[in-house]
C-alpha positions as CSV (number, residue, x, y, z in Angstrom):
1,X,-9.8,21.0,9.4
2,X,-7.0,23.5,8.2
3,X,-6.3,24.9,11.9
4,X,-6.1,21.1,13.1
5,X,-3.5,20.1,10.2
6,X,-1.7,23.3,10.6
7,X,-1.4,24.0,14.5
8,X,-2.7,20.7,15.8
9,X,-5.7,22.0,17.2
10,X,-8.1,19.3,18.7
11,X,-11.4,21.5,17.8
12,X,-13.6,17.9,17.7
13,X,-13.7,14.5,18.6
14,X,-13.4,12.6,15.4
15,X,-13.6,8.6,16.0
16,X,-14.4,7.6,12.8
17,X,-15.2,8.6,9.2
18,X,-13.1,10.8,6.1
19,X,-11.6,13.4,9.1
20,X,-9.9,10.7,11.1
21,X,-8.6,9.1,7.9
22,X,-5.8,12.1,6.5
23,X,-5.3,9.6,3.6
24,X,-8.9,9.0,3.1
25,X,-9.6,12.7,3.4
26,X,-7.0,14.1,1.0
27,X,-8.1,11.7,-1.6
28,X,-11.2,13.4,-1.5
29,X,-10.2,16.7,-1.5
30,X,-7.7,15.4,-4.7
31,X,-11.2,14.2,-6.4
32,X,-13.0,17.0,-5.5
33,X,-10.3,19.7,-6.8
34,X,-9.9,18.5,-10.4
35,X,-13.3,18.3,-10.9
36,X,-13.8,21.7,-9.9
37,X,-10.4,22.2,-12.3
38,X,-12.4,21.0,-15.4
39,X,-15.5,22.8,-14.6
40,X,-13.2,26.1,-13.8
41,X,-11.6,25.7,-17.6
42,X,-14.9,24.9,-19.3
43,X,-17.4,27.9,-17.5
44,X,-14.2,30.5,-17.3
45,X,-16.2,32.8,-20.1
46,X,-19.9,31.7,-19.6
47,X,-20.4,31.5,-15.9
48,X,-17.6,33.9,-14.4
49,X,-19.0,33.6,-10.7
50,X,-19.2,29.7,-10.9
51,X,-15.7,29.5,-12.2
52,X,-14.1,31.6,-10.0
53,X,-15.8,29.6,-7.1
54,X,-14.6,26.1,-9.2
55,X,-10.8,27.9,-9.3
56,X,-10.8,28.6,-5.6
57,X,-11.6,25.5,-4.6
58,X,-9.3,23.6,-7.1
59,X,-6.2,25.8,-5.7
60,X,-7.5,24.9,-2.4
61,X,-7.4,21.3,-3.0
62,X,-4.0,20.6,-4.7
63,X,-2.4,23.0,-2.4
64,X,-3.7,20.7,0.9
65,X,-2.8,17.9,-1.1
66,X,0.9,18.7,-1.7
67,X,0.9,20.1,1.8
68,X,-0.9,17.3,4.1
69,X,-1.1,14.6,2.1
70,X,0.8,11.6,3.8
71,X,1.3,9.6,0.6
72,X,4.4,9.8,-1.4
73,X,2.4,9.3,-4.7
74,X,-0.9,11.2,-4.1
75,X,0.4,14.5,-5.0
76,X,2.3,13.7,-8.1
77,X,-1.4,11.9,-9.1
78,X,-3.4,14.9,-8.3
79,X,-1.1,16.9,-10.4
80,X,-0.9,14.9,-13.7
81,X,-4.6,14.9,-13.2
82,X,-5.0,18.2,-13.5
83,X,-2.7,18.2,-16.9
84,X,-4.6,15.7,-18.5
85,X,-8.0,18.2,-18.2
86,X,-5.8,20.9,-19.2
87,X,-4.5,18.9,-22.3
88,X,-8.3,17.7,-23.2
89,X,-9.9,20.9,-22.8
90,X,-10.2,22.5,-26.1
91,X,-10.1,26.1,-24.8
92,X,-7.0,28.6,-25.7
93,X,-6.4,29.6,-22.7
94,X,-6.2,25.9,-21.3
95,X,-3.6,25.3,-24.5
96,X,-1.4,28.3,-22.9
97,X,-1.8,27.3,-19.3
98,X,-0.8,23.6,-20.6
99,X,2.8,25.2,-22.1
100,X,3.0,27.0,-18.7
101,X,2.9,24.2,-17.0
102,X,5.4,21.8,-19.1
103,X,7.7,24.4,-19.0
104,X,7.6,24.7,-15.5
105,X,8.0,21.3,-15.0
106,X,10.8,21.1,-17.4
107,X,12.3,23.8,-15.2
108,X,11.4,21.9,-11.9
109,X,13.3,18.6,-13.2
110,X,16.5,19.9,-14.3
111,X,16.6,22.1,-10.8
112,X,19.2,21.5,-8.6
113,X,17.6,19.2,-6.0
114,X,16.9,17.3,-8.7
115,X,19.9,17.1,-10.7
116,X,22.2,16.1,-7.4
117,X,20.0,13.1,-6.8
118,X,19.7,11.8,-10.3
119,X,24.2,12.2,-9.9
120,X,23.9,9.6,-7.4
121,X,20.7,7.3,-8.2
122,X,21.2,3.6,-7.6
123,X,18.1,1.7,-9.5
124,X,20.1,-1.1,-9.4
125,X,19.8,-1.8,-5.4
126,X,17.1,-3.7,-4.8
127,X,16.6,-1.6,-1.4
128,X,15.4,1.1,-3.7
129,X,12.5,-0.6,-5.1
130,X,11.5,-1.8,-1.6
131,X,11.3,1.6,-0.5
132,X,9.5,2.7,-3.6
133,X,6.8,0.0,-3.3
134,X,6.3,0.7,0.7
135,X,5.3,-3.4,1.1
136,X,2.9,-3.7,-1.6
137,X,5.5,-6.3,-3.3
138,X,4.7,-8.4,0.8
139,X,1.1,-7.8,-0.3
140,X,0.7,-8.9,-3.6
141,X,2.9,-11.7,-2.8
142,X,1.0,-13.0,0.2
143,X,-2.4,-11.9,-2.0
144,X,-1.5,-13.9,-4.8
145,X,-0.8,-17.0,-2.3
146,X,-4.4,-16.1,-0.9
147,X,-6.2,-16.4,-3.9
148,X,-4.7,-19.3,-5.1
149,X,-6.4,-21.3,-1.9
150,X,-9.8,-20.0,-2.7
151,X,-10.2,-19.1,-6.4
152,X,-13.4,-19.3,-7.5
153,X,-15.7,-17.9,-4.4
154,X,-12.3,-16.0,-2.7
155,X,-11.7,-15.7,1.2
156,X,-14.7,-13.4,2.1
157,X,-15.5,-9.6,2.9
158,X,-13.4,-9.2,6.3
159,X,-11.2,-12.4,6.2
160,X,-8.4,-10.8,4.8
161,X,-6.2,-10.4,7.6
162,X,-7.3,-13.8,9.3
163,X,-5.8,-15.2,6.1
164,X,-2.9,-12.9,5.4
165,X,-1.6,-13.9,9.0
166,X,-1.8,-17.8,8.4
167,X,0.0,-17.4,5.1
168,X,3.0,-15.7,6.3
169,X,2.6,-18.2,9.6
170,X,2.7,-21.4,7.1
171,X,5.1,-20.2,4.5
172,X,8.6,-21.2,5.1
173,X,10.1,-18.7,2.3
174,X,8.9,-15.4,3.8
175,X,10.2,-13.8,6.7
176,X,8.1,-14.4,9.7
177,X,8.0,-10.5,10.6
178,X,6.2,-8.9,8.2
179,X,2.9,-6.8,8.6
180,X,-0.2,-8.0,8.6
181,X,-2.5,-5.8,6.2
182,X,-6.4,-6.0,6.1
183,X,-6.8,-6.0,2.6
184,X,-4.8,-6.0,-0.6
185,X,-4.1,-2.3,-1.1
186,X,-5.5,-1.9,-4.2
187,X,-9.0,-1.8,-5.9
188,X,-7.9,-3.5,-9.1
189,X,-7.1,-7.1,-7.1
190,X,-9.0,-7.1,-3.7
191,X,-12.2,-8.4,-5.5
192,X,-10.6,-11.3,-6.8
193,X,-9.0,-12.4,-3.6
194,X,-12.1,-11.6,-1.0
195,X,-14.9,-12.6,-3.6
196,X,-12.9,-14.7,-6.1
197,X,-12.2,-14.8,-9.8
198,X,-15.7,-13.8,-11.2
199,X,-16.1,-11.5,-9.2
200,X,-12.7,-9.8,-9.8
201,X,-13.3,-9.9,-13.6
202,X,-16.7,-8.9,-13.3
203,X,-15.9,-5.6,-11.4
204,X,-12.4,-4.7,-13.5
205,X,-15.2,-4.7,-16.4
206,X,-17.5,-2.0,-14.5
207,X,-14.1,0.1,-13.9
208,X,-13.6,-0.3,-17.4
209,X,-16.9,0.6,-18.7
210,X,-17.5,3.6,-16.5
211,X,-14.2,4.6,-18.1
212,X,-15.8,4.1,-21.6
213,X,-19.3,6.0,-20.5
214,X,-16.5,8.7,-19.5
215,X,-14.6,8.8,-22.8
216,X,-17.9,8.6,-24.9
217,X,-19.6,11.8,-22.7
218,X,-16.4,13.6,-24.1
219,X,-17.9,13.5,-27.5
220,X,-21.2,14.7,-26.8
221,X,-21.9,18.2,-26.7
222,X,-24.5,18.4,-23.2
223,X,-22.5,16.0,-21.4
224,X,-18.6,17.6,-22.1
225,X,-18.2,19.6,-19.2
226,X,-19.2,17.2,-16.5
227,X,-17.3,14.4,-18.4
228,X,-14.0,16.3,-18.2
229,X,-14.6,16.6,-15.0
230,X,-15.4,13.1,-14.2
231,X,-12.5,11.7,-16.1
232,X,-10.4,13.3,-13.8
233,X,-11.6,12.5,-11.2
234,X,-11.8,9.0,-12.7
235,X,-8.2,9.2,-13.1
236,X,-6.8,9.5,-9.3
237,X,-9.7,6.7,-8.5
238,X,-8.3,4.4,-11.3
239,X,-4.4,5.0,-10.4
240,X,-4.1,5.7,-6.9
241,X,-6.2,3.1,-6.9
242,X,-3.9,0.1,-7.7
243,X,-1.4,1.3,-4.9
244,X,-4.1,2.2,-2.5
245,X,-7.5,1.0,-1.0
246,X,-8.8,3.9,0.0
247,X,-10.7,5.4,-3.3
248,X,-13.2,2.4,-2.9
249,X,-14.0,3.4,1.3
250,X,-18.1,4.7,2.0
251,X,-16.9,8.0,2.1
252,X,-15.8,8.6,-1.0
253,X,-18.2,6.3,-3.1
254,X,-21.0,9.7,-3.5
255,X,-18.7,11.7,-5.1
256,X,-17.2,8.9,-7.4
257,X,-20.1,6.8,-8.2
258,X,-23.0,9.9,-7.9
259,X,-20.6,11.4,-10.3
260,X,-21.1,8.8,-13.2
261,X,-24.8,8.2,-12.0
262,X,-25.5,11.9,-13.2
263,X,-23.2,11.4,-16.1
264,X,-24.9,8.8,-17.7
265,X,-28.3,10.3,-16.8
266,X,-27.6,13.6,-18.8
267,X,-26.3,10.9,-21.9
268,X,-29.2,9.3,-21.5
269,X,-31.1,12.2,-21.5
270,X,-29.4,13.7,-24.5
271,X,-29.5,10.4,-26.3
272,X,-33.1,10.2,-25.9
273,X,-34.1,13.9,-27.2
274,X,-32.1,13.1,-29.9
275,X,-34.4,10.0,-31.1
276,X,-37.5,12.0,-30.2
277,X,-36.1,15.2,-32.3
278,X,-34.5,13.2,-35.2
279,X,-32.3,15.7,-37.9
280,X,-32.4,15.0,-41.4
């Protein structure tokens, strides 16, 4: 994978799947580096072998991702992810590496680079927030138009684009050029249009209760480690999820959805041995 990104080596064939996908792929690698980032910070003094292995890969991982990744926003998600274990671990030496790192990025935004582009920002022009947004304002336009024609049962799995085309082909207020997209970009919304408004609702409140088994394992003492771990993964699903499509592909559904699976198992676990072994 490295030799192919980095020389452009054609060592296989890929024709489908997370290696044909760079997008897809450094999503996963993102997911799969801060979860070896919490479990790095919470093993550093126990398991010294296991955490060096968890640190190498984490390095690994946000370094591909600020190298390879072709999103704009990826990198900046993968970062704050690894913050926000950093600020929830409860370990000094996660306190100091959290000053480290806001004074290095205190450093990093009055640089320079930085400084000569804030001179001359324009968040006025409307050309800026066009660029920003990369056609997700098209999508959730023509998504929104979607939806409205099939509310209650939605469009179907697959019909997206059919729909999408028609829309922009029958609307006399939007341009007649614009790309046609497969789906709506974003895992928060493309329930709700393919499946309709139950079903949108319905799913938001799984997102929302995995994120709730997430912040309850935080409290309990058997399942901390892999919670930490989980919520940051949970984090790049959740946000680079509402500009992006791709967290919610078969690829990447193991190490997501397998991650919670064993999460609530060990509360389950723990919650049970606590009823059997009751403390007075």
């Amino acid at each position: 994978m490295f030799l192919e990104m980095r020389y452009g080596w054609k060592l296989f064939a890929y024709r489908s799947g997370i290696f044909d996908n760079i997008n897809q792929l450094m999503t996963g690698v993102s997911m799969l580096g801060v979860l070896n980032w919490a479990m790095f910070l919470e093993n550093m003094w126990d398991k010294r072998i296991l955490s060096a292995l968890s640190l190498g890969v984490a390095v690994w991982s946000i370094i591909c991702v600020l190298e390879y990744s072709t999103s704009d926003i990826l990198p900046f998600i993968c970062v704050i992810s690894y913050a926000l274990v950093l600020f929830l671990c409860e370990t000094k030496l996660a306190l100091f590496m959290l000053l480290f790192f806001a004074m290095a990025s205190s450093f990093y935004l009055i640089g320079d680079g930085n400084i000569r582009k804030l001179s001359s920002a324009d968040f006025i022009e409307i050309g800026y927030w066009r660029r920003l947004l990369n056609h997700r304002e098209e999508i959730l336009t023509v998504s929104s138009r979607i939806f409205s024609k099939k509310p209650l049962l939605g469009v179907g799995a697959g019909n997206f684009g059919a729909y999408y085309n028609d829309i922009l082909q029958s609307a006399k207020d939007l341009p007649k050029k614009l790309q046609v997209f497969d789906h709506t970009h974003n895992i928060w919304i493309q329930h709700f249009v393919a499946h309709g408004a139950f079903a949108g609702v319905f799913f938001a409140c799984f997102l929302l209760s995995s994120l709730r088994l997430i912040i309850l394992g935080l409290c309990s003492n058997r399942a901390r480690k892999l919670s930490l771990s989980a919520l940051g993964m949970f984090f790049v699903f959740l946000v680079y999820g509402a500009f992006e499509y791709v967290p919610m592909f078969e690829e990447l559904l193991p190490l997501v959805w397998g991650t919670l699976g064993l999460l609530g198992g060990l509360m389950l676990l723990e919650e049970t041995e606590d009823a059997n072994n009751p403390s007075y």
